[in-house]
N, C-alpha and C positions, 0 to 999 in steps of 0.2 A: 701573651696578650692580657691586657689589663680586664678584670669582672667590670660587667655592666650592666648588670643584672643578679638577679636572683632564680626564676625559672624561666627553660625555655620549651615549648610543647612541639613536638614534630609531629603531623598527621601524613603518617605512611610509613611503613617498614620495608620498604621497596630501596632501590640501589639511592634514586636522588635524596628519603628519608634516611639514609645509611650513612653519607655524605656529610649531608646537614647536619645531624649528631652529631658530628664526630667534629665540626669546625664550632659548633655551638657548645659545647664541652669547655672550651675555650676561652669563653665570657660568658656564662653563665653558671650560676653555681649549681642549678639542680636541671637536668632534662629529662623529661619524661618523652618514648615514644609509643605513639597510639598506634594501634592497628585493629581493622577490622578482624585480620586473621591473628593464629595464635604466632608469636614469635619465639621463635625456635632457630638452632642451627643448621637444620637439616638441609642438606642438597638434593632436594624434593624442588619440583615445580608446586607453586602457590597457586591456588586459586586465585589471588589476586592481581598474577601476571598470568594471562591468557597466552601472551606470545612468548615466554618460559619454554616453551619445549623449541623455538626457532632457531636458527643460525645468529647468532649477535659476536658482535666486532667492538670491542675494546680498541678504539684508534688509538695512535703511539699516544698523543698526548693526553687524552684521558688515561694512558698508564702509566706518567711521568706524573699528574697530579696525583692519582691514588697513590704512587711510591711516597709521592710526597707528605701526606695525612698519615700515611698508614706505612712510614720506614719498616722494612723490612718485607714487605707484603709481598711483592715478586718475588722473593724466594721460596718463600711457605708456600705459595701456589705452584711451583715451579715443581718444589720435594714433593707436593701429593698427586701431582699427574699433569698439570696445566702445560700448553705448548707454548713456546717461546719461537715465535720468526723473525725473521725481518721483513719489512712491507717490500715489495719488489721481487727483494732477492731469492724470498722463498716461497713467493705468493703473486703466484699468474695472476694476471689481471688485465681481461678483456673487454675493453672501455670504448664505447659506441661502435663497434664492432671490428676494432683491434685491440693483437693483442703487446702490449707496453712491453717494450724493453727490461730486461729483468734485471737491476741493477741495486747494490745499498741506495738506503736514501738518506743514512746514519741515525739509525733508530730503529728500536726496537716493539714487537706486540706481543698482547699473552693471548693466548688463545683458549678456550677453555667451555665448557656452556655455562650458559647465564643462572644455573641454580647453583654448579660450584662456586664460582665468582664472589655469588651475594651471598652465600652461607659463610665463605672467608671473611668478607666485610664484619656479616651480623656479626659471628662471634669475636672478633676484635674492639667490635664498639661496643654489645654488652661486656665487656670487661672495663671499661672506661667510668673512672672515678667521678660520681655523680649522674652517671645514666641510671634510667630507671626504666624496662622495658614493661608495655599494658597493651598485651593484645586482648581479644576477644571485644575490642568498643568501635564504635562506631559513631562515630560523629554526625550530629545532627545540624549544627551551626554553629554562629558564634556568640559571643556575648559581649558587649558592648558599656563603655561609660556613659555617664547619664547625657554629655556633652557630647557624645558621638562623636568623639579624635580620637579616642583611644580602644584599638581591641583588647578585651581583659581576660579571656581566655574562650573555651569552647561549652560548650553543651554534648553532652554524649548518653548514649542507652549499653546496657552491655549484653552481647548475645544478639540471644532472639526475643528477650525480656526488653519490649521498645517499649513500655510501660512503668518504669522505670528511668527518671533521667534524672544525671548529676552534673551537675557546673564545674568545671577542673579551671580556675582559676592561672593565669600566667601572664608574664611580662611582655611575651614574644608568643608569638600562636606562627608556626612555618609551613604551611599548606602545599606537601610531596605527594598528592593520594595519585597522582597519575591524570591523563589526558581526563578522565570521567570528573578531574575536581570541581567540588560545587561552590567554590570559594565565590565564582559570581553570583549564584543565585543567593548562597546568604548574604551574599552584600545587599541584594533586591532587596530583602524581606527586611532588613534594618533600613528601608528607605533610601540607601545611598544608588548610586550610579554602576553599571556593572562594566567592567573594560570593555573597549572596542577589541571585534576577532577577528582576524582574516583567516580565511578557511580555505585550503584549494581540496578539491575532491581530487581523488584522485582513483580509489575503487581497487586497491591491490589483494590481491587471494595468496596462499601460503601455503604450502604442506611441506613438509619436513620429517624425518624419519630419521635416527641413529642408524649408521651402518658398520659395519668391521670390514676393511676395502683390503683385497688381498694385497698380500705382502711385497709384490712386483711395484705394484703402485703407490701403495702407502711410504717406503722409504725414498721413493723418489719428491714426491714434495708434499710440503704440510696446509696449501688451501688453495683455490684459485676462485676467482670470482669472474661472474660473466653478465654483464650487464647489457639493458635492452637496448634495440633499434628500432628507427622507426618502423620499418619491417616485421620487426619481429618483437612486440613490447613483453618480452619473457626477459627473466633472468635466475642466474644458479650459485648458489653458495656451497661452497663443500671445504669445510674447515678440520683440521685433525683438534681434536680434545683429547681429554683427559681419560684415562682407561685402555687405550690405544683403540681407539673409537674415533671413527669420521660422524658431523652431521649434514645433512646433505637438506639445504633449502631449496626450494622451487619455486620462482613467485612468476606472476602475468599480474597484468591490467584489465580491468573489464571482466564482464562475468566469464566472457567467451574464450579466456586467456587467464584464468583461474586452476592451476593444478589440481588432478581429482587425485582423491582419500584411496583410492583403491592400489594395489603391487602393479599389477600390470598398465594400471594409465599413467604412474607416478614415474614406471619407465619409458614409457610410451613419451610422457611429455619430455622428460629429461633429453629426451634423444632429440627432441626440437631446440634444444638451445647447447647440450655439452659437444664439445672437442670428442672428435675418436675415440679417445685413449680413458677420457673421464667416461665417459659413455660406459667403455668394456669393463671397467671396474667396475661402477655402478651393478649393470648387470652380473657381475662377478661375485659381487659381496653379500655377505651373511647379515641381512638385517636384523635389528636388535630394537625389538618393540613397532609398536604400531605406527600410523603416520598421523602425527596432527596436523591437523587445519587451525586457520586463522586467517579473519576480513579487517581488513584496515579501507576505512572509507575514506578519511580526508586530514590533513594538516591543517593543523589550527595554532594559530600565536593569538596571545593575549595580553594587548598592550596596556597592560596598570601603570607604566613610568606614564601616561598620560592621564589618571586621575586627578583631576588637580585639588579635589579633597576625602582623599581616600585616609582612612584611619592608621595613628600611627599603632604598631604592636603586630604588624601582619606581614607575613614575608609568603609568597607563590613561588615555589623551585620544580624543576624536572620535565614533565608532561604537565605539569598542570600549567606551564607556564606558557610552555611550546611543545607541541608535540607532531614528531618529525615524522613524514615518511620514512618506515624501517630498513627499505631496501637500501638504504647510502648507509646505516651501521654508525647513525650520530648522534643517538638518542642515551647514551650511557656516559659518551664522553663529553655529551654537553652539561649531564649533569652532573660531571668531577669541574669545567668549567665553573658549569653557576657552585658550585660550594668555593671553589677558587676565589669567587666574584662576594661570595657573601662574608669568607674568611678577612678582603678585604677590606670590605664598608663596615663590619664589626669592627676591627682594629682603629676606625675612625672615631669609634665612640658612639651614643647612644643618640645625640643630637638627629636630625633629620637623616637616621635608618632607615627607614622605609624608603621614602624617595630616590636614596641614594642607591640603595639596593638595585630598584626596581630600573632606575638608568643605567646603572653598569653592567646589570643583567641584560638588559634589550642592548647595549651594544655586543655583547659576549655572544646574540643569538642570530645577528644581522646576517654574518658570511654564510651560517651553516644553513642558515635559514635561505639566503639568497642560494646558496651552490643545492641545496635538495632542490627547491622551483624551479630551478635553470634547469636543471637534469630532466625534470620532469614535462618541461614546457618544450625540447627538443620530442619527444611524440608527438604523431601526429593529431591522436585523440584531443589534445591540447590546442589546436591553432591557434582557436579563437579567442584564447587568453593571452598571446602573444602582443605584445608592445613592439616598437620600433628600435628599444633599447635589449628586449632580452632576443632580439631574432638575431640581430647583431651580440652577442652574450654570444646566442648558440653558437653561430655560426664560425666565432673565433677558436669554443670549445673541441669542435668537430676536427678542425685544424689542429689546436693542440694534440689532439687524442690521436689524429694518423701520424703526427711527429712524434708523436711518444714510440712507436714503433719500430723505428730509425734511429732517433738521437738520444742515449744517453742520459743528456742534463733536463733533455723536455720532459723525457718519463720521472726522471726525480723529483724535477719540480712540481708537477702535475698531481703525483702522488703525496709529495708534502703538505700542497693544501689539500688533498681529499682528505692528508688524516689529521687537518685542522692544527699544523705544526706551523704555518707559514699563513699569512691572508692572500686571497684571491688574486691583489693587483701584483704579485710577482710574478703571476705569468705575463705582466704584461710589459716590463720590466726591458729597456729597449735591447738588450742582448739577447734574452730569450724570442722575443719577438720575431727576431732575425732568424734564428734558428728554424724557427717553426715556419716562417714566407719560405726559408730556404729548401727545407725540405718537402714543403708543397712545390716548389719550381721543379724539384728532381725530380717529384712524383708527375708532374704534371708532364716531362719530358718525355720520362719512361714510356707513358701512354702515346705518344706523336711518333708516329712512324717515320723514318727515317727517308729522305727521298735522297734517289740514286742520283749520282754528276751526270751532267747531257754526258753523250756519246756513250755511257755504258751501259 
């Protein structure tokens, strides 16, 4: 890729800042990343990922984009412990309350927890020629030309020394800090406009625990996932990692459907939403450390491709851009997406960047964004956000999901876009479609009882 620039500033040392670096390397000659926290390789949870110690899912094609930045990357993680599955075929998957056919869906995921992951990342991008890593800052806003079109770099304090502020000057200023970014309000304070956000509440609770699941059970499969029903708006993640180490998530909606912090309710709740077999492992196994908690209130997007005079020099990636409900596990792979999205509009040259960025990014955010709201607009906490377009949405999904159980090419399909390998409209694709009426006719047969011939 051809230099089009000179520096580029990344604020976040987090997976989407990790990304960014590493396509901005690329056309720019110097990058520096900021961090609040210190940056380091360790595979330690950060304080500045709360949800660090949770279940997180690397979908296939966020890990066909990291191969792709970072050649060789699945291996190195593979040699130091990370799990390798196939979606499907080695990973139960129980979706509106069936469970999918276990089948390839030809592609592959790594498995691993989120502080291995990102410590493999960090230290491959701090070795990249012309990174320059600055933790310990904190960014205060931004700084501005005198004509107000152009960002010219940040303002920052470092510590706990807020008393103290220096101006770090740059071409490109790319705002990764996470869901919490305050890229809008310093837009406010320089007088400009701040995006439009849609926000769905949603109120999902978390606890999560490292377990060691005996040996009977661990070599039979490497994760299953059990997603909520109206009935029952719980779900359960239990993924093997790295150390030969299971992590076992538990989430609910609402306060009253929120997993507790304690041994005996974290089983207690488990046992409302696992399979038999997950259940007696659970029970079975050697826990390893305490249980964290974590509240996710609401998903929020943030539409800057509709500023229509937003400054050039400023790029929003990751959470700060969109930020997903966690239970669908799309929050990592949308941000190897958006670096995908931004590796592209770089390569276009230095011309109207921004804009372009920010529209290829909102189409890259559309499905995931549409398929997390769909999923969550089927509860019934939800109703009354329902439209005539997503009842109809649910309603075909439903049907998918008990076809996925029976046939094959539904459960493959079905799982191809959950892991954002395919878009949406191939489930609807007139041969699948068939499938999925057909095997609701057999299901619907099965239930009609059979009436005997007159005379017997």
């Amino acid at each position: 890729m051809q230099q089009i620039g000179e520096h580029a500033l990344v604020l976040g040392a987090g997976m989407s800042g990790l990304l960014a670096a590493r396509v901005l390397t690329e056309a720019y000659e110097r990058v520096t990343l900021l961090d609040r926290d210190p940056i380091h390789g360790d595979a330690a949870p950060r304080r500045g990922v709360p949800q660090g110690r949770h279940a997180h899912v690397l979908l296939a094609r966020g890990g066909e984009i990291i191969e792709d930045l970072f050649p060789g990357i699945t291996g190195e993680l593979v040699a130091d412990g990370a799990v390798v599955s196939h979606p499907l075929a080695d990973f139960r998957f129980c979706a509106g309350g069936h469970t999918l056919r276990q089948v390839p869906i030809g592609a592959t995921m790594l498995q691993s927890t989120r502080p291995f992951l990102e410590s493999h990342l960090r230290d491959r991008v701090l070795t990249l020629p012309g990174l320059t890593p600055a933790g310990g800052r904190d960014v205060v806003g931004l700084s501005i030309a005198d004509d107000r079109r152009r960002v010219t770099g940040v303002r920052v304090v470092r510590g706990r020394d807020a008393s103290t502020e220096e101006t770090l000057a740059a071409d490109l200023v790319v705002d990764a800090t996470g869901r919490a970014g305050r890229t809008p309000v310093w837009l406010q304070v320089l007088g400009l406009p701040r995006p439009r956000e849609e926000e769905f509440v949603v109120s999902v609770g978390y606890a999560s625990r490292l377990m060691r699941l005996p040996r009977d059970y661990a070599e039979r499969e490497k994760a299953i996932a059990v997603g909520p029903v109206p009935d029952r708006p719980r779900g359960l993640a239990l993924l093997e990692v790295e150390g030969g180490q299971h992590i076992v998530t538990l989430a609910g909606f609402e306060g009253r459907h929120h997993p507790p912090a304690d041994h005996d309710g974290f089983v207690e709740f488990a046992a409302s939403v696992s399979p038999p077999d997950v259940l007696s492992a659970i029970r079975r196994a050697e826990p390893l450390g305490e249980i964290a908690t974590y509240r996710y209130q609401s998903s929020v997007r943030r539409h800057y491709e509709e500023l229509p005079n937003l400054p050039d020099g400023l790029l929003v990636t990751g959470d700060a851009l969109c930020s997903f409900n966690p239970i669908y596990g799309q929050g990592m792979t949308l941000a190897a997406m958006q670096a995908s999205t931004l590796r592209n509009s770089l390569a276009q040259g230095l011309p109207g960047l921004t804009l372009r960025f920010f529209r290829a990014a909102s189409r890259a955010v559309d499905d995931p964004w549409d398929l997390g709201v769909g999923a969550d607009l089927a509860l019934p906490q939800f109703r009354d956000r329902r439209t005539l377009s997503t009842r109809l949405t649910s309603a075909y999904t439903r049907q998918v999901q008990a076809a996925g159980a029976i046939d094959d090419q539904v459960a493959r399909q079905f799982v191809r876009v959950t892991h954002l390998l395919d878009p949406p409209d191939q489930l609807l694709r007139p041969g699948l479609a068939w499938r999925v009426l057909r095997a609701r006719t057999a299901h619907l047969a099965r239930r009609v009882p059979r009436l005997s011939a007159p005379g017997r």
